[in-house]
C-alpha positions as a Markdown table, in Angstrom:
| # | Residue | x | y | z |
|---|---|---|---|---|
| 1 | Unk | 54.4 | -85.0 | 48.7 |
| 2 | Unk | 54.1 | -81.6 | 48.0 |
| 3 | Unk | 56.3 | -79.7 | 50.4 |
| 4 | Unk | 58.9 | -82.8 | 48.7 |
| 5 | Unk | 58.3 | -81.5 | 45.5 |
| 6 | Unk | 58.9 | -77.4 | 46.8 |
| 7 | Unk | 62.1 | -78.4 | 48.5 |
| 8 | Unk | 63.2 | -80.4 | 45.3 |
| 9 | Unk | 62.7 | -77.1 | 43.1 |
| 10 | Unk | 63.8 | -75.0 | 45.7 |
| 11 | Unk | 67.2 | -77.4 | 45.4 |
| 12 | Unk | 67.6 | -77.8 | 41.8 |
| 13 | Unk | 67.1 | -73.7 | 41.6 |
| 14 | Unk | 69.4 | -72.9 | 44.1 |
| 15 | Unk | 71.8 | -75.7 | 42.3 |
| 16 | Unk | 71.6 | -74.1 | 39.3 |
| 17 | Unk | 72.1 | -70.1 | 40.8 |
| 18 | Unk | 75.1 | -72.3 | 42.5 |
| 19 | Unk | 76.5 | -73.8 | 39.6 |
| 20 | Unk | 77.4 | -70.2 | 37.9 |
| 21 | Unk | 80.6 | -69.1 | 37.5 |
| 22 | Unk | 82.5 | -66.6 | 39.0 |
| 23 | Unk | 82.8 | -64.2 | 36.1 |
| 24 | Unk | 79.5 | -65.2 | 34.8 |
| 25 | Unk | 78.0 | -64.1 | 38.4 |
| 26 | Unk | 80.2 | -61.4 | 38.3 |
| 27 | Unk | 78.7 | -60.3 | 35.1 |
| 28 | Unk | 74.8 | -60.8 | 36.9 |
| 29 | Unk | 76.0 | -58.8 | 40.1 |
| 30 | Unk | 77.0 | -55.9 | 37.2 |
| 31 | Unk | 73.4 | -56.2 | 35.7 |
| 32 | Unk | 71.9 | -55.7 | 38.8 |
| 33 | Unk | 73.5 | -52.8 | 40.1 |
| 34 | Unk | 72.5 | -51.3 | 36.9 |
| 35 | Unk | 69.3 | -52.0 | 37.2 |
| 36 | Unk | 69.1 | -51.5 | 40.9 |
| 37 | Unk | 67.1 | -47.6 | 40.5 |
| 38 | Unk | 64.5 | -49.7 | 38.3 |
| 39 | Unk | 64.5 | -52.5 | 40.8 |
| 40 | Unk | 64.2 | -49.4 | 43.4 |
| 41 | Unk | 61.4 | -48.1 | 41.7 |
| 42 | Unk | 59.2 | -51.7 | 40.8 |
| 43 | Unk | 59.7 | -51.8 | 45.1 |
| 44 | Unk | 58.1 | -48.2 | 45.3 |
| 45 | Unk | 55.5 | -48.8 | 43.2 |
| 46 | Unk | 54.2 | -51.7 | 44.5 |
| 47 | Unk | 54.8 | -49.8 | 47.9 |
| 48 | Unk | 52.8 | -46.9 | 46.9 |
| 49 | Unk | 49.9 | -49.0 | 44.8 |
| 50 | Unk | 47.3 | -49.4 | 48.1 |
| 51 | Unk | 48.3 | -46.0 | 49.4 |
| 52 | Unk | 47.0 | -44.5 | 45.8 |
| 53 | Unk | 43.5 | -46.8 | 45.8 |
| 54 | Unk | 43.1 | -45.1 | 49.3 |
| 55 | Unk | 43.4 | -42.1 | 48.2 |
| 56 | Unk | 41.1 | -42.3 | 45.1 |
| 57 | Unk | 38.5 | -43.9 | 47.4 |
| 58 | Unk | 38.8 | -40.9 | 49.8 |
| 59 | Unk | 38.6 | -38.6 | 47.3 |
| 60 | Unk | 35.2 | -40.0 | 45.9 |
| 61 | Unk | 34.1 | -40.6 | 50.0 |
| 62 | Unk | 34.6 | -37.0 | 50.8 |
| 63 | Unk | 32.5 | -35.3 | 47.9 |
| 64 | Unk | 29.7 | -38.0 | 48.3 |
| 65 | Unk | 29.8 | -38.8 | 52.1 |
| 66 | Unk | 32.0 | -36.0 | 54.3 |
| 67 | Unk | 30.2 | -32.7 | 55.4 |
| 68 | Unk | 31.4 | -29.9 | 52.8 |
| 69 | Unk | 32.8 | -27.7 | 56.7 |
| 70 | Unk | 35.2 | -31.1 | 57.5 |
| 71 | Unk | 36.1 | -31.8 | 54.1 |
| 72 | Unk | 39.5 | -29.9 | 54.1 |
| 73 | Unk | 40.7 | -31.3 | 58.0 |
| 74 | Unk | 40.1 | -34.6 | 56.5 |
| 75 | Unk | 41.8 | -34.3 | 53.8 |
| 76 | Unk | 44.8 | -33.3 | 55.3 |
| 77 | Unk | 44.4 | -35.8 | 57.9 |
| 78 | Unk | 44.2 | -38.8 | 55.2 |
| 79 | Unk | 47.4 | -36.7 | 53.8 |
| 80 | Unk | 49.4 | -37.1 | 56.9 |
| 81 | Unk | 48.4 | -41.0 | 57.1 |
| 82 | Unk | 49.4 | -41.5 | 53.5 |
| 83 | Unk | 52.4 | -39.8 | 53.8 |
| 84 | Unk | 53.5 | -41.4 | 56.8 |
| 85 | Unk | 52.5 | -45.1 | 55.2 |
| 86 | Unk | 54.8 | -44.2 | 52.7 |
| 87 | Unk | 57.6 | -42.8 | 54.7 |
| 88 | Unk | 57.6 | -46.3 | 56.4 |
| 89 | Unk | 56.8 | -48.8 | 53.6 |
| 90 | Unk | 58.6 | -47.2 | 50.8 |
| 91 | Unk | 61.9 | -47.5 | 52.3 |
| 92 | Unk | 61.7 | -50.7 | 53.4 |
| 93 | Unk | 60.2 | -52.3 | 50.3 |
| 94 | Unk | 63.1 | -50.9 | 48.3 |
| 95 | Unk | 65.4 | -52.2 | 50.9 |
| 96 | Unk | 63.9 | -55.9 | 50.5 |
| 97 | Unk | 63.6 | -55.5 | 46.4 |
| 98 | Unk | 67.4 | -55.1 | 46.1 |
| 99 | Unk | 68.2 | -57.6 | 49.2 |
| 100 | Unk | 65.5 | -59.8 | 46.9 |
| 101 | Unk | 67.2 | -59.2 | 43.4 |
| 102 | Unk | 69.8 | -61.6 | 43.3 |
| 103 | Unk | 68.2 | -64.5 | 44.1 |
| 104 | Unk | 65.4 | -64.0 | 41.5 |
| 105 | Unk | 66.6 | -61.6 | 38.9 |
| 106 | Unk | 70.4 | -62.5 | 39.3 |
| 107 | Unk | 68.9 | -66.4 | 39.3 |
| 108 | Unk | 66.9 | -65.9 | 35.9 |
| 109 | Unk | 69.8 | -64.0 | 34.6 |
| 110 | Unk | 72.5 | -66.7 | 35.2 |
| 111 | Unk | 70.1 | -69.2 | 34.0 |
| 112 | Unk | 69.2 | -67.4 | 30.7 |
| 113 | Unk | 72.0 | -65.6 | 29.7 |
| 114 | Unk | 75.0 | -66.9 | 28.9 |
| 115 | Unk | 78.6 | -64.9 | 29.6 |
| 116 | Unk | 78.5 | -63.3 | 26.1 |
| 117 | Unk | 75.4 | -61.8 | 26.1 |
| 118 | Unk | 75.6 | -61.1 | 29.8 |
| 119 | Unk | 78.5 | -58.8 | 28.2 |
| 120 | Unk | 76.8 | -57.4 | 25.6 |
| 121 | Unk | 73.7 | -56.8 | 27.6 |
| 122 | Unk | 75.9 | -54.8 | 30.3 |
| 123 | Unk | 77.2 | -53.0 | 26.6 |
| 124 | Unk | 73.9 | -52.0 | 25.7 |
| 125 | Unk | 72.7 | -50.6 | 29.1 |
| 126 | Unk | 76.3 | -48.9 | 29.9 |
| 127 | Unk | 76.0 | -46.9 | 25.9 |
| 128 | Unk | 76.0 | -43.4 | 25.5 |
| 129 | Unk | 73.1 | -43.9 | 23.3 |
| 130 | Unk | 71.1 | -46.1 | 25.9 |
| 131 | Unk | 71.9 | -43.2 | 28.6 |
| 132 | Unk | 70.7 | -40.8 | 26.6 |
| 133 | Unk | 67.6 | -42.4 | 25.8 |
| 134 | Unk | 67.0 | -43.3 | 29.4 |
| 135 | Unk | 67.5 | -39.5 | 30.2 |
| 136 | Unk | 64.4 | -38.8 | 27.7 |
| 137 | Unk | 62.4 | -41.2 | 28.7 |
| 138 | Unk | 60.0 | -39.1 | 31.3 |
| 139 | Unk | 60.0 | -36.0 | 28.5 |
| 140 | Unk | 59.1 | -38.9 | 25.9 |
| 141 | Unk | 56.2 | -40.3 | 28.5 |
| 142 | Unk | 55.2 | -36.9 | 29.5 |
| 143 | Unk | 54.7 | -35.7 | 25.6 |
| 144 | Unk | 52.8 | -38.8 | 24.9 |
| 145 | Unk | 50.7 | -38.5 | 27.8 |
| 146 | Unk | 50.2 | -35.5 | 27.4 |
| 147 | Unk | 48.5 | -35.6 | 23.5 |
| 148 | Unk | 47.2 | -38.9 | 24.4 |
| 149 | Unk | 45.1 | -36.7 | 27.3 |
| 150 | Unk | 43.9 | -33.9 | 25.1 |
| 151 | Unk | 43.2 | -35.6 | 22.2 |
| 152 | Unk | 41.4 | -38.7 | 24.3 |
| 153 | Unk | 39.2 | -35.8 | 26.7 |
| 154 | Unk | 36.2 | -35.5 | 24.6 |
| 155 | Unk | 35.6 | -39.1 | 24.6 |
| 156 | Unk | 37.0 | -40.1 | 27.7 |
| 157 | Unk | 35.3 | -37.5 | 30.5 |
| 158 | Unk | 31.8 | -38.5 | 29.5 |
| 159 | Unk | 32.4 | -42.2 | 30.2 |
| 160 | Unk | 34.1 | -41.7 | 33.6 |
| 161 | Unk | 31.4 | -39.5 | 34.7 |
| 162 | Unk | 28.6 | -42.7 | 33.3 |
| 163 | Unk | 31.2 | -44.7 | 35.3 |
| 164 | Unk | 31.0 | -42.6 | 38.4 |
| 165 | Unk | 27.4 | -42.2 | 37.9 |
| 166 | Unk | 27.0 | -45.5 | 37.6 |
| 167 | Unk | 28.9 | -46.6 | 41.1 |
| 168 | Unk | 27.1 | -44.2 | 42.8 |
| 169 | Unk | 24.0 | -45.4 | 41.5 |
| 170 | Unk | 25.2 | -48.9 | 42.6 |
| 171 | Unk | 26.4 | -47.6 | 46.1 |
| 172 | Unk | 23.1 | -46.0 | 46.7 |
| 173 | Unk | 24.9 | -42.9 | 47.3 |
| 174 | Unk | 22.7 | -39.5 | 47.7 |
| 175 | Unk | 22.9 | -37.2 | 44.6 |
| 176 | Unk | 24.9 | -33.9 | 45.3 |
| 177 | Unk | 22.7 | -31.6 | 45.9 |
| 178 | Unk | 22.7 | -28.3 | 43.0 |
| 179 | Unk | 24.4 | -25.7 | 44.5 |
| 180 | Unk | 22.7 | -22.0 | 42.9 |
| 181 | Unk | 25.2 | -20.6 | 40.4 |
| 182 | Unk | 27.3 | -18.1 | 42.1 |
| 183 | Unk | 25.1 | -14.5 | 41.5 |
| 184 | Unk | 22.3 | -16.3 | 41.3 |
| 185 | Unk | 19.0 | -14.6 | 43.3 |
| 186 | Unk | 17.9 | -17.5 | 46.0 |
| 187 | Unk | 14.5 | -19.1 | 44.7 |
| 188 | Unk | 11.6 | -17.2 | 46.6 |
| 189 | Unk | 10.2 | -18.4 | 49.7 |
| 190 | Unk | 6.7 | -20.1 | 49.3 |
């Protein structure tokens, strides 16, 4: 019953992505060739996502349970890994997003949209003013980002370090051990 019910979806959505028009698909397969760098970079993202948990979990593992003398050959041999995962994945993810595209954003575009505001969508997206704007759009993410972080620091670094403390606590990890302040006279001998 149920794999009848998936093949008659998969039917009526492929009859519906079927039933578009030449110019209207013509219009979708515009769209998405404008919006293939953002489909690139969703692909990338995703791509990238376990790669950057890793790395946040190996930076935590090799303050708290790495040797302070292997700490740097480790790191650059977690480097190479990461690099090399992405390297391979990124790439091909990207590949598979825009293969991907027109049967799920093409579909839902076809389906939505009709021919007129497929063509002033493609307006809007192809305007000098939308360019520009789309050209700003890292310096306007950067500059909010960036007061966002130095007004937010005060408040923020306290609770990440309660939330680190916290996971550690959790994790029965070992306390670092205090270092002496550079300069500082050993403590004597007893």
């Amino acid at each position: 019953m149920k794999k009848t019910l998936l093949a008659l979806l998969l039917l009526s959505s492929a009859a519906a992505f079927a039933q578009t028009s030449p110019a209207k698909q013509a219009l979708v397969d515009k769209l998405l060739e404008l919006q293939r760098a953002g489909i690139e970079q969703s692909a990338q993202v995703l791509a990238l996502r376990p790669a950057l948990q890793m790395e946040q979990l190996v930076k935590v593992t090799l303050q708290t349970r790495v040797p302070p003398e292997k700490r740097e050959a480790v790191a650059k041999a977690v480097e190479g890994d990461l690099k090399k995962y992405a390297e391979e994945v990124v790439p091909l993810m990207r590949q598979k997003a825009v293969k991907l595209a027109p049967e799920t954003v093409g579909a839902l575009l076809a389906e939505r949209f009709s021919e007129d505001e497929l063509k002033q969508l493609i307006a809007l997206i192809e305007s000098p003013v939308n360019r520009k704007y789309q050209q700003m759009s890292g310096e306007l993410q950067k500059s909010l980002a960036d007061k966002l972080v130095e007004d937010m620091r005060a408040t923020v670094d306290p609770k990440v370090k309660a939330m680190a403390m916290a996971i550690e606590k959790h994790m029965g990890l070992p306390k670092p051990s205090a270092a002496p302040a550079k300069g500082a006279a050993p403590a004597p001998a007893k």
